[in-house]
Structures are given as C-alpha cells and as structure tokens.
C-alpha positions as CSV (number, residue, x, y, z in Angstrom):
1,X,107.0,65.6,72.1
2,X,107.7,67.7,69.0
3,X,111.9,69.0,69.2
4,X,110.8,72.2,70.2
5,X,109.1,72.3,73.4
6,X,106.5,74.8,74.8
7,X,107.2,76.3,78.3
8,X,105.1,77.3,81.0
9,X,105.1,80.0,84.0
10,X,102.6,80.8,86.4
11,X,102.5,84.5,87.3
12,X,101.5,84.0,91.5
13,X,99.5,87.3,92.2
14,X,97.6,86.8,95.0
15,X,94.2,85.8,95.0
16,X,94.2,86.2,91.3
17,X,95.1,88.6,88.2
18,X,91.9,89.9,87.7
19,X,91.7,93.4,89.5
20,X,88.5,92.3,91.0
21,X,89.6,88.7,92.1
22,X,89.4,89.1,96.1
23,X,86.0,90.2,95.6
24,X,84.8,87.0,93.7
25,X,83.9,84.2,95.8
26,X,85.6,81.9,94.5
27,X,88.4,83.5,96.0
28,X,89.7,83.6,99.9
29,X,91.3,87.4,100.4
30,X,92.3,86.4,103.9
31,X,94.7,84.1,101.6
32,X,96.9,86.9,100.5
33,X,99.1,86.8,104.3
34,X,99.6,83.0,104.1
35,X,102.1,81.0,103.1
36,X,100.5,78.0,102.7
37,X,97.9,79.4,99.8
38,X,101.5,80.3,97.8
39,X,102.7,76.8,98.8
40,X,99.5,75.5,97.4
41,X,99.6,77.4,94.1
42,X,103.5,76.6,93.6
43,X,102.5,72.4,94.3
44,X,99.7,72.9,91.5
45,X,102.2,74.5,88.6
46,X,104.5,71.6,89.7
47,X,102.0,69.1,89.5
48,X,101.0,71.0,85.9
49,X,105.4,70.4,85.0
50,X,105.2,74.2,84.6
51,X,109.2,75.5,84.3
52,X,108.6,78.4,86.8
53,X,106.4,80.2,88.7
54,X,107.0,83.7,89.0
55,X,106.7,86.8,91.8
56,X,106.2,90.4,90.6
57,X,107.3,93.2,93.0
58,X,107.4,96.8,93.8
59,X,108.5,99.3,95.8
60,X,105.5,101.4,96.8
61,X,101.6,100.8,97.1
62,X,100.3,100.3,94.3
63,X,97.0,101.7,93.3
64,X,94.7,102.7,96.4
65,X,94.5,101.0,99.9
66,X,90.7,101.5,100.0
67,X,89.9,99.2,96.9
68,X,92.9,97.0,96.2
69,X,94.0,93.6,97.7
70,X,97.6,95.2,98.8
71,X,98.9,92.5,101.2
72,X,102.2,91.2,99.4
73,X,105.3,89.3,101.0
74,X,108.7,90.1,99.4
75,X,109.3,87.7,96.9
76,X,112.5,86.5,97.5
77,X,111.6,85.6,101.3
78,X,108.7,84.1,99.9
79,X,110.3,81.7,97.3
80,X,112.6,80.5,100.0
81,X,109.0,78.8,101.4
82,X,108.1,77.9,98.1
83,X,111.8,76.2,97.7
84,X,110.9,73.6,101.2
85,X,107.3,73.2,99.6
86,X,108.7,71.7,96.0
87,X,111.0,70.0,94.0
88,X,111.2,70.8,91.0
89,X,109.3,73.7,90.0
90,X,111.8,77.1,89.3
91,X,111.2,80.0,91.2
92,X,111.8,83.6,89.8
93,X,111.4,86.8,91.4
94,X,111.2,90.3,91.1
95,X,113.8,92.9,92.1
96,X,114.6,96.5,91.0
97,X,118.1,97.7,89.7
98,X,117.2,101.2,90.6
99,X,116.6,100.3,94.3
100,X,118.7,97.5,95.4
101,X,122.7,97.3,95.3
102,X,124.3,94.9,93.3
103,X,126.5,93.2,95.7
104,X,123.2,92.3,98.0
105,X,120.9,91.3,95.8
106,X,123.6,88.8,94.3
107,X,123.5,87.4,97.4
108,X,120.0,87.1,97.7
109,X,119.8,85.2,94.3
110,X,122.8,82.6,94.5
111,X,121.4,82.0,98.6
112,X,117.8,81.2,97.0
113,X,119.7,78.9,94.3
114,X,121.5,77.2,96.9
115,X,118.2,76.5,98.9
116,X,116.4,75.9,95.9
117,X,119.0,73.2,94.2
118,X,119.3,75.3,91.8
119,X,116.0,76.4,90.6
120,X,116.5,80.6,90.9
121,X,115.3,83.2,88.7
122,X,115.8,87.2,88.4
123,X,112.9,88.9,87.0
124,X,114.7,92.3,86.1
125,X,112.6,95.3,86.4
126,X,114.3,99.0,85.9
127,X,111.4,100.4,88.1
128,X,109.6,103.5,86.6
129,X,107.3,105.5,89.1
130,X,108.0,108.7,90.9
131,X,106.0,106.9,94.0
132,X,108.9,104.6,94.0
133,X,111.4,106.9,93.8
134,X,109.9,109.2,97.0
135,X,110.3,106.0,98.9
136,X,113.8,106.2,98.4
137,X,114.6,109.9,99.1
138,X,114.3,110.7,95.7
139,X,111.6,113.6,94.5
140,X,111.4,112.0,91.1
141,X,112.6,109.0,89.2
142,X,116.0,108.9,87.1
143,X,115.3,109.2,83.2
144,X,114.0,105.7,81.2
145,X,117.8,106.1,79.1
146,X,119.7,106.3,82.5
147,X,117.8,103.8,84.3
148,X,118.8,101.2,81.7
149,X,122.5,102.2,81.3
150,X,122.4,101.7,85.5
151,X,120.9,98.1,84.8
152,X,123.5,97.2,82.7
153,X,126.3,97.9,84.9
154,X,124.3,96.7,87.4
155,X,124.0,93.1,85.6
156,X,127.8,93.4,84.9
157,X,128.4,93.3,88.7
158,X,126.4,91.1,89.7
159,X,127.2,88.3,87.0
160,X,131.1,89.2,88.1
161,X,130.1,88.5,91.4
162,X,128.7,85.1,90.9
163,X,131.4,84.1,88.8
164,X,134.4,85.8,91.8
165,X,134.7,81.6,92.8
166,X,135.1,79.6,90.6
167,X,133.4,75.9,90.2
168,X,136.5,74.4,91.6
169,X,137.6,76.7,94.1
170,X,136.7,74.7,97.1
171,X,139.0,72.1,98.8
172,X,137.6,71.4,101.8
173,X,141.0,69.4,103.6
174,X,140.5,68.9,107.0
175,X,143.6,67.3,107.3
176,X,145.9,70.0,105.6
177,X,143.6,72.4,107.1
178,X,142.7,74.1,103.3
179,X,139.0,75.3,102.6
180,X,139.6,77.0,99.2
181,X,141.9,78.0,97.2
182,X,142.2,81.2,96.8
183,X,143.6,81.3,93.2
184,X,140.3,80.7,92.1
185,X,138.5,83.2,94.3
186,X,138.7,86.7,92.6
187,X,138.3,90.5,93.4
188,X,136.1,91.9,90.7
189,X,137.4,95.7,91.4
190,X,134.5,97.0,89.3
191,X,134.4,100.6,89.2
192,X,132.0,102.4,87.2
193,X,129.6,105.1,86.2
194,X,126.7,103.7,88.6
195,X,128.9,101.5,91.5
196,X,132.3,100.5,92.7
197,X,132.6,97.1,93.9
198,X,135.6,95.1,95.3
199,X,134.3,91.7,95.8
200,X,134.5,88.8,95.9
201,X,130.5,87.8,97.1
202,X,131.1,85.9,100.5
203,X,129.2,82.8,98.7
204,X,130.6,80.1,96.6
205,X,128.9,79.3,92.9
206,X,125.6,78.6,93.1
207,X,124.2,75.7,91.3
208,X,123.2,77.4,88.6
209,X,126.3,79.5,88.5
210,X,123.9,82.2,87.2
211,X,120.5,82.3,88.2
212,X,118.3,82.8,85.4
213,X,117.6,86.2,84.2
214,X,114.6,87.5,83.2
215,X,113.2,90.5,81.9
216,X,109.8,92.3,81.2
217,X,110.7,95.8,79.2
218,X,109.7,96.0,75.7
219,X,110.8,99.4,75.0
220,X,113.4,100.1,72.6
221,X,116.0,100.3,75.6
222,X,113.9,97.3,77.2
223,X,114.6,95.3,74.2
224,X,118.3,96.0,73.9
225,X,118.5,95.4,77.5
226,X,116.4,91.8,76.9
227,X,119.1,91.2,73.3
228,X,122.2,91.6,75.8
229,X,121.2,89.8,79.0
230,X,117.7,88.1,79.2
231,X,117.5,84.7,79.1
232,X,113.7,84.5,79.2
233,X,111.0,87.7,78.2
234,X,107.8,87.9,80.3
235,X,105.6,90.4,77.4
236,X,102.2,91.5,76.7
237,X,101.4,91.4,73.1
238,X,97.7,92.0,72.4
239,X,97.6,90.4,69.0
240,X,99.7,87.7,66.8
241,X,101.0,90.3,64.4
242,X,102.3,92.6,66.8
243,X,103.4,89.0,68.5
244,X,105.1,88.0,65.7
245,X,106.6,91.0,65.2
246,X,108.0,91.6,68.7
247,X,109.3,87.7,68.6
248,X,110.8,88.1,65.4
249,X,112.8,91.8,66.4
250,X,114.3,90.0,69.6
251,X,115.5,87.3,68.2
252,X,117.3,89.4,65.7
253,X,118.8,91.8,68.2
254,X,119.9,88.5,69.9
255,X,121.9,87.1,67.3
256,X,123.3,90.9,66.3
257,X,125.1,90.6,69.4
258,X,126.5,87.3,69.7
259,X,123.7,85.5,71.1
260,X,121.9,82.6,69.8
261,X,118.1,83.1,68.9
262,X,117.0,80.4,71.0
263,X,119.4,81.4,74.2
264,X,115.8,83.8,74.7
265,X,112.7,82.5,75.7
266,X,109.9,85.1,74.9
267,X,106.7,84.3,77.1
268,X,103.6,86.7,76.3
269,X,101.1,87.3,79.2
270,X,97.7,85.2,78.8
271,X,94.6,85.3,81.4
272,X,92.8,82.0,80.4
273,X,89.2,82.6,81.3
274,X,88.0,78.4,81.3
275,X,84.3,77.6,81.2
276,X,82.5,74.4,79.8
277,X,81.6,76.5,77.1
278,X,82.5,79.6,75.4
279,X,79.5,81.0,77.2
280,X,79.9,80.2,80.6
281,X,83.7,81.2,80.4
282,X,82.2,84.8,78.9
283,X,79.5,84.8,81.6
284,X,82.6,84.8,84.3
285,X,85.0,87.4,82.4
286,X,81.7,89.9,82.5
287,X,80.6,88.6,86.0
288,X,84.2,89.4,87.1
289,X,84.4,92.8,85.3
290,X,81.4,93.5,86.6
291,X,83.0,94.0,90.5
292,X,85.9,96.4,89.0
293,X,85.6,99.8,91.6
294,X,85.2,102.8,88.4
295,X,87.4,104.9,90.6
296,X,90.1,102.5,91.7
297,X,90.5,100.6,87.6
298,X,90.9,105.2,86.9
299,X,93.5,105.5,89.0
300,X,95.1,101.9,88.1
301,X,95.3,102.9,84.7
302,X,96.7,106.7,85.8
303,X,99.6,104.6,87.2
304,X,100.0,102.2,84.7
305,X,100.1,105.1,81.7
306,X,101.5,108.2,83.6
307,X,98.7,110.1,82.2
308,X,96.1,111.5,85.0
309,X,92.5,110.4,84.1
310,X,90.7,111.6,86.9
311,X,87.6,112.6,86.0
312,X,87.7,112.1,82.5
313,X,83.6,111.0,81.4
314,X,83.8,107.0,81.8
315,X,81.7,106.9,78.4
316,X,83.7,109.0,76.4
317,X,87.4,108.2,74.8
318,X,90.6,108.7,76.0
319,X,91.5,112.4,75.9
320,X,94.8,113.0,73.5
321,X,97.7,111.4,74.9
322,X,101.1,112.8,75.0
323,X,103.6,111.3,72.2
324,X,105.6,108.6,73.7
325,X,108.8,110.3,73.9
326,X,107.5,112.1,76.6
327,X,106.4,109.5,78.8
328,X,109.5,108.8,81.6
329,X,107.2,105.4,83.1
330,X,107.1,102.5,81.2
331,X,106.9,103.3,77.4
332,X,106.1,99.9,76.1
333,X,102.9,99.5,78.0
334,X,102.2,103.3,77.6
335,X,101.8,102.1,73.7
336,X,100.3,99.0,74.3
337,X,97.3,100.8,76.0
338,X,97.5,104.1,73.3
339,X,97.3,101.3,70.7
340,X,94.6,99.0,72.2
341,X,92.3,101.9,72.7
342,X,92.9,104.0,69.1
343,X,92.2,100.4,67.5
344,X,89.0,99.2,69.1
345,X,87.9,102.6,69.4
346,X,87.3,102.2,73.3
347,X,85.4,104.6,75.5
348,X,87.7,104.6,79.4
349,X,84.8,102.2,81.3
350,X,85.4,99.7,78.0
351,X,89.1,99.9,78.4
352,X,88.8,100.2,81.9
353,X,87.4,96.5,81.8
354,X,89.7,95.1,79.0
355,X,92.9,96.3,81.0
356,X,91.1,94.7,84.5
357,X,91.7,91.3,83.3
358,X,95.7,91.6,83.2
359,X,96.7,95.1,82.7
360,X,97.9,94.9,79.4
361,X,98.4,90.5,78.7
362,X,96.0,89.5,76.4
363,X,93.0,88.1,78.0
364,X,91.1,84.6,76.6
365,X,88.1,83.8,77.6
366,X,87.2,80.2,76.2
367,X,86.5,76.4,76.5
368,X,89.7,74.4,77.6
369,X,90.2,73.3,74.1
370,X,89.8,76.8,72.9
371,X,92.6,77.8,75.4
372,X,95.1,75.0,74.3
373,X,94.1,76.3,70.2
374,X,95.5,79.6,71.0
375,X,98.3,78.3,73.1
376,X,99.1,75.9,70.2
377,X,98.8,79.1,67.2
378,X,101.2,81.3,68.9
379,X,103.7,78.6,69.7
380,X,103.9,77.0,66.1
381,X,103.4,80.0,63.9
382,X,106.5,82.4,66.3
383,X,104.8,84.3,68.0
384,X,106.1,82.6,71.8
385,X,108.0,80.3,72.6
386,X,105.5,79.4,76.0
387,X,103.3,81.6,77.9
388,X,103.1,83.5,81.3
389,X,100.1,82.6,82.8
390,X,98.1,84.3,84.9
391,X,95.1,82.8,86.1
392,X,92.3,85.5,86.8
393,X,91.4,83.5,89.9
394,X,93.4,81.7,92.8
395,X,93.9,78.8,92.8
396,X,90.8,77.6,91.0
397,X,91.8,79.4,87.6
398,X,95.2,77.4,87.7
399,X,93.8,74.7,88.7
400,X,91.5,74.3,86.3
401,X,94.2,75.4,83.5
402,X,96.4,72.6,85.0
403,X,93.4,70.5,85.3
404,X,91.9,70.8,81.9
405,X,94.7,73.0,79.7
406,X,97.5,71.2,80.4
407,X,96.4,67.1,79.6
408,X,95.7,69.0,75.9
409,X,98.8,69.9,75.4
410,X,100.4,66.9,76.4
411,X,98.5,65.2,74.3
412,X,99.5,67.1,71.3
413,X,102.8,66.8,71.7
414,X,104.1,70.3,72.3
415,X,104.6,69.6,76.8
416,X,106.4,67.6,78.9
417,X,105.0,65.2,81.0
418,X,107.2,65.1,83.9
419,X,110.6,67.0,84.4
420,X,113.6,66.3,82.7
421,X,116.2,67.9,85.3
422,X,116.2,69.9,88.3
423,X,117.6,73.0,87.9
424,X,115.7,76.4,86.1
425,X,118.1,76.4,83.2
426,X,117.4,72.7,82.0
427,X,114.0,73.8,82.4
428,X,114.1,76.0,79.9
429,X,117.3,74.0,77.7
430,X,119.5,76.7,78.8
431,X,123.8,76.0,79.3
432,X,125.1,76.7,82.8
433,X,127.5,79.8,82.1
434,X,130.8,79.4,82.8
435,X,133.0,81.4,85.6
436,X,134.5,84.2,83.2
437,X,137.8,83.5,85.6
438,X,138.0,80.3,85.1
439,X,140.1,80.7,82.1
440,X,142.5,83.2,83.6
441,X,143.5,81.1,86.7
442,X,147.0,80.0,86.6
C-alpha cells in the first residue's frame, strides 16, 4: 500500500446512473421501492472496502413522471437500513440547508451516527431550483450568494450543536442518582442573520463527534464553502487539466484558511462502463444511450442548466447561452455543460447522450484494466484523491467494478484490502474534532 491511499464511494441511485438504466434489462425497476436491493448494493461496496456509499436527494420531482424512474426513499431513513445491513461501510446522505432547520437535521445526523457506530456523512447541498422552492411556499429560490451565506451559519449551528455535550459529560451514577453533568452540557444561544437557536441538541456526542461533511458545489461560493467546511468534495471534472486545476485551487483555499490540504478529500464523478473489451464496453454505452426518451434527456438538461431547450432542433447546437452570472441554479455545472459543448462542438442529441451517462461526471467506457489506468492517472498525477462511483447499472455495474476494478487496484498498491477502523473519519484518515467547549469547562 503506497502512504497515500486511494478512496472509494459508491453513488446508490437507483437502478443505476445512466438516465436510461430501468429500461435496460439488466436492470429490475420494481427494485427502486425495496430496501433490500439498497441493502444489497451497500453489502457489495463493503465487500469492494469502499469508504462510503452515498445518497443524493431533493426536494421536488425531478425531471418528468412519464419517462423517469422517480421512486426514491429519503436518504437518511434509508441509511438507518443500510446501518443493520453492514458493518463497516460509511454512509453519507444528502440534505438541503435551504429546506431543513439546523437544530433537526443535527439530530438526524448524530441519531444515524449513533446507529451507525459511527459511520455518518452529510452530503451538503445549498439546493438551487425554483421547483424546490414552490414546495416550500416560496415563488422563487433565494439568490446563489445568500443561499451560501445561509449554509454557513447553518453549519455553524449545527457543529455547535454536536459539540453542546461534551465527550465526558455523562456520569451515569445510579447510586448518587447523577446522569450528566451539566457543566459540560452547553446552551449554544446562536443568534444570527439566518436562525436563532438556544440549544443544547437533546443527544449526547455522537461517535464521530462530527459526522462527516461533505460537499458537491464547485462554484466560486461552492468552493469557498468546500475551503471552510468540507471534509470530502463529490465533483465532476470532465478532463485532467481542468482536474488538476480544480484539485490544485481547493487545496490552496484550504490551507489559506487554516486548514490542512489533505483535511479535503476531493472525489470526481466516474461512470465506469466495463466490458471484456473496449468494444463490448462501447457496444453497452451506445446500447444504453440508445433507450434515452429525446424529450425527457431535453427537459433533464432544461433543469440541470436553467436554460429552456424545448424545442430547440436536436441536430443543431446549443442556442447562445446566457453569461454565467446570470444563472441563479447551479453555476458550476451550468459551465461544465457550456464548456463540454463549445469544446467538442456538440449538436443537443450528442450532448444529450454524453450528459445521459452521469449528468455532468466523466463517463469511461473500457476494459477493467482500462478503468483501474484511469483511476490510477488521476490519483498519482493530483487530480483526485479517490473517485465517486457511479455505476451506470444496478447492481451489476458495481458488481462488476468491485468484481474486476477493485482486485487491480489492490494489486497495485494504491487500495486497501480490508478496513482499518470503523468509523467514516478513519475511513478517510480524518481526526475526530474536538467539543469546542471542552476547553472552556471549569
């Protein structure tokens, strides 16, 4: 094993990430209600000694009813499933500073990391839609500035609040009849621009202390955001320079603020597309694009971009996009998709079928050894420090990526081979924070 060490999520969506997955037959769609299929894919990343798996979330319907896999659990009821079905494995899910309040959800997240044994994740999302907002009796959303200023105050609670008891605060003495003490059990009084918050949280620490955070923005805001609080970066880079480059820029903004480089473990998106040989893995990636619904992948990608495409000419090229500054959604994947298409020249149906692989995440399509090359270039040359995975189909696309992906690695020395502790932080060779009262109690 070299010193640095590779790490490994699986992104669980469904039946798989490719837009077209429940058509395939490899896949079951019946699978998306049942908790055993997300037992069975969490058992497989385990048995692969992946760090995490990982839950995306929102609050709407996304895309259309009429051509889109929608059934979804929440992710945090789900992971508590996951948690009885494994042992190891971390479990990270999604939820929305602009939609939840801080005092529940950090209940949420230290109850899973109880559960768990410590193996809870926050994937922190700002959430950018309009849709999202109207389900919240909001019109439209807050601005992409003010949504990230909310977040921050918003992790600022929330940290407080896991922190309001310290490690040491309970006593438990039957005899004396003394369950804590409550010198080291502490009001936060927050009161801020966003939220007021007495505390404490009605829970003791967590294992964990903090659960990990996790964040997915790679705006400008999103990457200040990731420089002052992420612990891990789930991105989508669509080549190694503009890897590199992201990699490079957060790790800077890291240590500009205190932090140490390696305290953030950036994790690009990859859809591994595995065949026996180059050409049967390419004869899947076109047999899958081939089942992408025109329509629906339109109005996907009018989502995704905030930019209405409807009945743009499927063979012609994107029509001129507004400059980024005006876009209120989510700017980094706005320019991901600009830049994609203005580079390769892409008519919308040609876009239309790069973007159905993983809406954005880079997608491979090779021979197992082809797949562990790439893995292998990125890692060494900093451009990741691991991957997000997300197989196109489910489970046999992690399966196989466990199966076939995985062994190579090992074998080259950049992957575990079985766990080294329990908890999500030594997972990923992060410290467990320490209460921020802990040095104030008398």
């Amino acid at each position: 094993m070299s010193a640095r060490e590779l790490h490994l999520n699986a992104f669980l969506m469904g039946v798989g990430h490719h837009e077209a997955a429940w058509r395939h037959p490899r896949t079951d769609p019946g699978a998306l209600d049942d908790v055993a299929h997300f037992q069975n894919l969490a058992r497989i990343a385990e048995r692969g000694t992946f760090d995490s798996v990982f839950l995306a979330d929102s609050v709407q319907v996304w895309g259309d009813v009429r051509h889109t896999a929608a059934g979804r659990f929440e992710p945090l009821t789900l992971l508590t499933a996951l948690a009885q079905a494994t042992d190891h494995i971390g479990l990270i899910a999604t939820a929305s500073t602009g939609f939840s309040e801080p005092y529940n959800l950090a209940r949420q997240f230290s109850s899973l990391d109880h559960i768990s044994g410590g193996r809870a994740g926050w994937n922190i999302v700002t959430t950018a839609q309009d849709r999202s907002a109207q389900n919240f009796g909001r019109e439209v959303n807050t601005g992409h500035a003010e949504r990230y200023q909310r977040a921050a105050e918003f992790l600022d609670v929330v940290t407080s609040l896991w922190d309001s008891w310290e490690d040491d605060a309970l006593v438990v003495d039957q005899e004396a009849g003394v369950f804590a003490d409550d010198a080291k059990v502490h009001e936060i009084g927050h009161r801020g621009r966003f939220f007021s918050v007495r505390g404490p949280l009605n829970a003791v620490r967590s294992p964990q202390g903090h659960p990990l955070l996790v964040q997915a923005g790679s705006s400008e805001d999103g990457k200040a955001f990731a420089a002052a609080w992420a612990e891990a970066v789930f991105t989508a880079q669509q080549t190694h320079d503009e890897a590199t480059a992201f990699y490079a820029d957060l790790k800077r903004r890291a240590e500009a603020v205190g932090r140490p480089a390696d305290g953030i473990k950036v994790l690009p998106g990859i859809v591994p597309i595995l065949g026996g040989t180059e050409a049967e893995a390419r004869s899947l990636a076109a047999e899958l694009d081939s089942l992408i619904v025109p329509a629906r992948a339109v109005r996907q990608l009018t989502d995704l971009i905030g930019v209405d495409l409807a009945g743009h000419p499927l063979d012609e090229r994107l029509p001129p996009l507004p400059p980024v500054s005006h876009v209120n959604g989510a700017k980094s994947r706005f320019e991901l998709v600009r830049d994609l298409a203005e580079r390769e020249r892409l008519t919308l149906r040609q876009l239309l079928g790069r973007l159905g692989g993983g809406r954005g995440h880079q997608v491979v399509a090779g021979t197992p050894e082809q797949i562990a090359d790439h893995v292998e270039l990125w890692f060494t040359t900093g451009a990741a420090d691991g991957f997000n995975v997300m197989a196109p189909l489910l489970p046999s696309g992690l399966e196989d990526f466990v199966d076939h992906v995985v062994p190579l690695l090992r074998a080259r020395g950049l992957f575990r081979t079985e766990y080294g502790g329990r908890t999500l932080r030594e997972h990923y060779g992060l410290p467990r924070p320490v209460s921020r009262y802990s040095a104030i109690t008398v």
